[in-house]
Structures are given as C-alpha cells and as structure tokens.
N, C-alpha and C positions, 0 to 999 in steps of 0.2 A: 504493500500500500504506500508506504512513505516516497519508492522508487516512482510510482506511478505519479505521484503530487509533487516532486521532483522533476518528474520530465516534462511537465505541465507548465511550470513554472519557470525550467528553461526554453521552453519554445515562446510563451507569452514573451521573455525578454528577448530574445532575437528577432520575434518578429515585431517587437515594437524598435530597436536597432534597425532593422531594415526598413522600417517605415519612415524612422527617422531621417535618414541617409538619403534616400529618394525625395524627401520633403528638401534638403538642404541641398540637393542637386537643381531640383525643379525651380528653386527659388532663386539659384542663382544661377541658371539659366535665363530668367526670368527678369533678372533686375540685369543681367549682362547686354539683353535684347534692347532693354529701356536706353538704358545709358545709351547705347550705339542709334538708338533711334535721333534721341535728343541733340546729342553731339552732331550728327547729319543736318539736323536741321539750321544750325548757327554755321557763322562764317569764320569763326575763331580757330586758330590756329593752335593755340595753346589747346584748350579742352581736346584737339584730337592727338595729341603729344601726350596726355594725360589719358584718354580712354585707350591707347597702344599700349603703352605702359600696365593700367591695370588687365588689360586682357591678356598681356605677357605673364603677371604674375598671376592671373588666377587661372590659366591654365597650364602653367607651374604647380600650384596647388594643388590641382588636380590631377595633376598626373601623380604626384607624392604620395598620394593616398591610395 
C-alpha cells in the first residue's frame, strides 16, 4: 500500500514539473514573438541591437537546459 501512494505521488510531481516547463517554454515563446513584433514596428536602431542581443541569450538558455 505505502509503494502504491508512493508512486502516486511521484507521478503527480512530475507531471506537474512537466507542466510547469511547457508553461515557461510557451511563455516565453510568447513574450519573444511580442518583443520582435514591437521592435519591427519603430525605427530605432538601438531596440533592435537590444532584441539581437536578448534573443542571442535566450536561446543560449535554452539550449542549456
């Protein structure tokens, strides 16, 4: 009985780990989309020198993981 409520309780926490991980994927796909929309829309030079840069590092990060 104990093993049974045991394995119950490790699959509730992985699948709430993997739900989490797909929610922090999704989101920042999501806010990555935004940024790149915004930046398109202005004529500044600087902000796209600034969205290179974060989408260098956050697909840096993401390959780390």
């Amino acid at each position: 009985m104990p093993i049974a409520l045991l394995g119950s309780v490790v699959s509730g926490v992985v699948k709430t780990m993997c739900v989490s991980l797909i929610s922090e994927k999704l989101l920042m796909i999501v806010v990555k989309k935004l940024l790149q929309r915004l930046v398109k829309s202005t004529k500044n030079s600087l902000d796209d020198e600034l969205m290179a840069e974060f989408c260098k590092q956050l697909d840096a990060d993401q390959a780390s993981k």
